[in-house]
N, C-alpha and C positions, 0 to 999 in steps of 0.2 A: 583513490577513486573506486577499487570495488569495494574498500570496506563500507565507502559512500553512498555504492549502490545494494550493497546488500542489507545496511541500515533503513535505505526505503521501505524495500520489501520487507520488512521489519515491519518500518513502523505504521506501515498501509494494512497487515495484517493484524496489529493488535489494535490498530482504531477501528477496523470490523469489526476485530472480537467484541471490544467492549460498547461498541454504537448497537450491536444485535444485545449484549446483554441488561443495560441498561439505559434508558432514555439520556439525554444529554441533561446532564447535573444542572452546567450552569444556567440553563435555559426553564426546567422545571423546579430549580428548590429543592431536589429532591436529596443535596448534599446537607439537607439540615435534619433530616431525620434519619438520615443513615449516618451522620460524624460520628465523634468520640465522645463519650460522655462527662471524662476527667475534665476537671478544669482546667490544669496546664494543658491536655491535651487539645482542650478547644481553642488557646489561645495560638498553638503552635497552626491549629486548624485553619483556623480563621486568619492568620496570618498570612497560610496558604494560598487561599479564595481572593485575599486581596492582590499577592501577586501575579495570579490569572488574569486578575480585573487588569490590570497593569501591563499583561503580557511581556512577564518579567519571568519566562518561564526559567529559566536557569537556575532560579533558586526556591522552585517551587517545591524538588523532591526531598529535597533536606528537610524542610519544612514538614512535610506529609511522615516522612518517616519519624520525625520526631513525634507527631502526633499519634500516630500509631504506635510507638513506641509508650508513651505514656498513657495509653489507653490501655496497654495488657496486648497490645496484637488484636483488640478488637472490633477496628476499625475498619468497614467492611469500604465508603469512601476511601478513606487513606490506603486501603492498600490497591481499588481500583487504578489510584492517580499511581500509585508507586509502582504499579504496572508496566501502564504506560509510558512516563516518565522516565522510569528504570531501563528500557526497552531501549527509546528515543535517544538517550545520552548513555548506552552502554555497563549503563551499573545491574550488572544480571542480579547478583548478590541482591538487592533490595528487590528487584523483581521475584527472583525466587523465595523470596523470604514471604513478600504478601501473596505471592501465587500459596504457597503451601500454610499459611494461616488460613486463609479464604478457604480451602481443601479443611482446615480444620475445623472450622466453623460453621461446613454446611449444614443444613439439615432437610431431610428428604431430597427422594430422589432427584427432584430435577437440578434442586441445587448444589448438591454433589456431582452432579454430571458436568454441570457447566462451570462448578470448579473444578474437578480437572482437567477438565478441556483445554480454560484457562491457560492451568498449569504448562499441561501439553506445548500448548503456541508460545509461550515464553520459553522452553526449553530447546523446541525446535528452529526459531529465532534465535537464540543463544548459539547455538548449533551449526545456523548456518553463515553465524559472524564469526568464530572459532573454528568451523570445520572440522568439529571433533564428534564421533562417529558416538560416543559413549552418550552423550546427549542425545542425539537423536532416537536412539532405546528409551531412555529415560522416558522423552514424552511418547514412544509408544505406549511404553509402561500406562501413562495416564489415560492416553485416549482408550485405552481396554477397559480402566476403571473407570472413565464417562461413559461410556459402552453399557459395559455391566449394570449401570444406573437409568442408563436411557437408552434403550438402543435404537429407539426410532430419532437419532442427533444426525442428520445431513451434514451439517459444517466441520463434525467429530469425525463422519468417516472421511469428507473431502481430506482434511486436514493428515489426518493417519494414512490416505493415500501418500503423500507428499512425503510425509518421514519412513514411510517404508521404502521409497524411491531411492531417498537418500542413502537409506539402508542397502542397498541395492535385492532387495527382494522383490523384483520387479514382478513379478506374476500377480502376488496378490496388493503389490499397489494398484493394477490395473482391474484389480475386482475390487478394491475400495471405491476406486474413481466411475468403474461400472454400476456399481449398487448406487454410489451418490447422482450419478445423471439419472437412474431408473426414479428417484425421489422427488426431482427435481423439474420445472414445467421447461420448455425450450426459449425459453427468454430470459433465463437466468445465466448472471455472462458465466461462473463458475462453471457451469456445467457445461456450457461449451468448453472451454480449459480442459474441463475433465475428459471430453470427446477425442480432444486433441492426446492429452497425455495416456488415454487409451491405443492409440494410434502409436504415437510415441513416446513414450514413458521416457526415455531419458531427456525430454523438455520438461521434468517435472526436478529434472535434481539443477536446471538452468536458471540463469538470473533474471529471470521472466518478468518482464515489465507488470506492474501489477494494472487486474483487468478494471477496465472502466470505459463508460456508452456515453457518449454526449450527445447536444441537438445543434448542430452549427445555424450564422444568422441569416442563413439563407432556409432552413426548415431540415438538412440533410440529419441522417441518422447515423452516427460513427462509434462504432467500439473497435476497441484492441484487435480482438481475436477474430473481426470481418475483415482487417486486414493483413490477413494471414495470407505469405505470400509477396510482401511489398515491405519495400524499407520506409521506417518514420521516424520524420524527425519533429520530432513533439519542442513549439517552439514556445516558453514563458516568457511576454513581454507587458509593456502597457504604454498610452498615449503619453502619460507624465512622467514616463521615463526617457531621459537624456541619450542615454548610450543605445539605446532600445531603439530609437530614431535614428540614429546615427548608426546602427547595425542592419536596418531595413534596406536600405540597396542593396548590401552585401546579400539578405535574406532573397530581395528581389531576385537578384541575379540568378541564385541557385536557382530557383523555381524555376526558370526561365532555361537555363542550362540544362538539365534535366527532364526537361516536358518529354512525355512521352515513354519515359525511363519507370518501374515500379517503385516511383516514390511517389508519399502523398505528405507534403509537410503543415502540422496541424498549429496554429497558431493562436494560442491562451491568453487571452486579455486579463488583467489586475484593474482593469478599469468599472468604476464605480460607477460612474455616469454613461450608461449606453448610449442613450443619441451621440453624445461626443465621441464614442468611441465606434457606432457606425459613418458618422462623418468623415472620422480621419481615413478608417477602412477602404472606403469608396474614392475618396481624394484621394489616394495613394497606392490607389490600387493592386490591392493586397487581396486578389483573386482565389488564392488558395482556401479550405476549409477555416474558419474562424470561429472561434467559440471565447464566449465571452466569461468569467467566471468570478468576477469582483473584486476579489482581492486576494493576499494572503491568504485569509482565512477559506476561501472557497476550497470547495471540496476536492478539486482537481491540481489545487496549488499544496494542499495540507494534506494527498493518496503520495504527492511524489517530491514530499519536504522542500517546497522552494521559500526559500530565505532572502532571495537577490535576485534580480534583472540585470537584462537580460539573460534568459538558464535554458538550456537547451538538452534534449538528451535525444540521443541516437540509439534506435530500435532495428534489429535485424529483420529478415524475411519471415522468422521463426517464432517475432516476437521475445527474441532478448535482447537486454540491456545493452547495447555494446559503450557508448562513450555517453560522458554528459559534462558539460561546461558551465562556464559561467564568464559571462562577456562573450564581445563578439569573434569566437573561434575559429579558424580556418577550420572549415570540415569537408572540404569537395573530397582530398585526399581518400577520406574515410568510404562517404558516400560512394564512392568508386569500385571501393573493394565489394563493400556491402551490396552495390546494384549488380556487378558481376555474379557475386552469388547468388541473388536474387534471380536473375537469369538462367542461371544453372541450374535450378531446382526447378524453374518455369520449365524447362526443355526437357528435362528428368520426366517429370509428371505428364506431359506432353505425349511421351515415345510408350509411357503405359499404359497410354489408353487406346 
């Protein structure tokens, strides 16, 4: 389970990376002027593109790497997908391999900067699935040379905050994460994070729920780090699932058991058809925050890899990971622990003021 949870924050961090650095592929075309030029490599390419179409990702990076591979390493696609890809399913070796091509390849500054940045969050991900301290230098190493190349990069210094944390060089992680909120407008969730690990720096080396704002279907406005202070239990379901139905009273109950207590249990629809899925809501009266997000693919299902329904994960006062399931789990147990400390920290912060 933590390697589970520290694959999310993985793979929530390199679908940033690469959603800030290039437009979405499949959506604009834009994987046909950036492929391979070789002909087996276009076949391995294309091969690729259809497996995505298929959402056959499993055997998509073999594919990509072949085509990279018969391209010369010059495959600026192939080695994005092998990124990410490599990142998701734990093959660092091909992640690093098209991290440090892409570093090869740049030209000018800004594209050198955001290859090594790249580089950087691939290593530091690496780093923090391994736990090995020798990596996390490494993408310092990078972020200096993104640095050197651009140094007006906000998500370079957020980033180099984080791995100097690791580092345990806490002073000037806390002047990374200062200089990044000084760049940054107050509505940006990151830079609240950064306020936070200002405050406390070692929530920066924790398994920290990765940050994200929703609009629930009542109009409310919810991110992570407003509920700072409160235990969440971030609930993945949808009307057309079985078990999902059949785990709601259980869900009911909790809600009901704990009113009043510092939890807020947020509950993620996979449903496609909205009116059906406000109808059941209301029938069934599932009063808690609700947020609707489509399916699979939506953004809040693909920040925290759900694969299966009913999925549930359990968030501290602090905002970390603490458990995450799949079916319908006894968790009063948990919530218990987690609300008493929730309360302890309430009364802590209380007495100093």
């Amino acid at each position: 389970m933590r390697i589970a949870v520290t694959l999310l924050a993985a793979t929530f961090v390199l679908t940033l990376v690469i959603s800030r650095v290039t437009t979405a592929q499949e959506k604009t075309g834009q994987e046909k002027t950036e492929g391979p030029t070789a002909e087996k490599a276009r076949k391995h390419y294309e091969k690729a593109l259809q497996l995505l179409h298929e959402h056959k990702t499993e055997w998509v990076l073999d594919e990509f790497k072949k085509a990279d591979k018969e391209d010369g390493g010059h495959c600026l696609a192939c080695q994005k997908q092998m990124i990410k890809f490599g990142s998701e399913y734990g093959d660092w070796k091909a992640a690093e391999l098209a991290a440090d091509e892409m570093v090869a390849e740049a030209q000018g500054g800004r594209d050198t900067a955001v290859a090594h940045y790249q580089f950087a969050v691939v290593l530091m991900n690496e780093g923090l699935q391994k736990q090995k301290k020798e990596l996390f230098g490494r993408s310092h190493d990078e972020i200096t040379k993104a640095l050197a190349a651009a140094a007006n990069f906000p998500d370079a210094i957020y980033v180099d905050g984080r791995v100097l944390a690791q580092l345990q060089r806490d002073d000037e992680a806390k002047e990374r994460f200062e200089q990044y909120a000084k760049m940054k407008t107050v509505d940006d969730v990151n830079r609240r994070r950064a306020l936070r690990y200002i405050e406390r720096v070692e929530l920066a080396r924790a398994r920290m729920v990765p940050p994200f704002s929703i609009t629930t279907v009542d109009g409310r406005q919810i991110s992570m780090d407003d509920l700072q202070g409160k235990v969440v239990l971030l609930d993945f379901w949808a009307t057309w699932c079985g078990p999902c139905r059949e785990a709601l009273p259980h869900l009911r109950e909790v809600a009901k058991k704990f009113q009043g207590e510092p939890l807020v249990i947020v509950s993620v629809s996979l449903d496609s058809d909205e009116q059906k899925w406000k109808e059941f809501i209301t029938k069934n009266e599932m009063t808690w925050p609700q947020y609707r997000d489509g399916s699979f693919e939506g953004h809040l299902a693909k920040t925290f890899s759900v694969n299966a329904i009913p999925h549930t994960f359990t968030i501290d006062a602090d905002g970390v990971l603490q458990d995450e399931h799949i079916g319908d789990a006894s968790i009063e147990g948990k919530l218990k622990k987690l609300l008493a400390r929730a309360r302890e920290l309430k009364s802590a912060e209380n007495s100093l003021k």
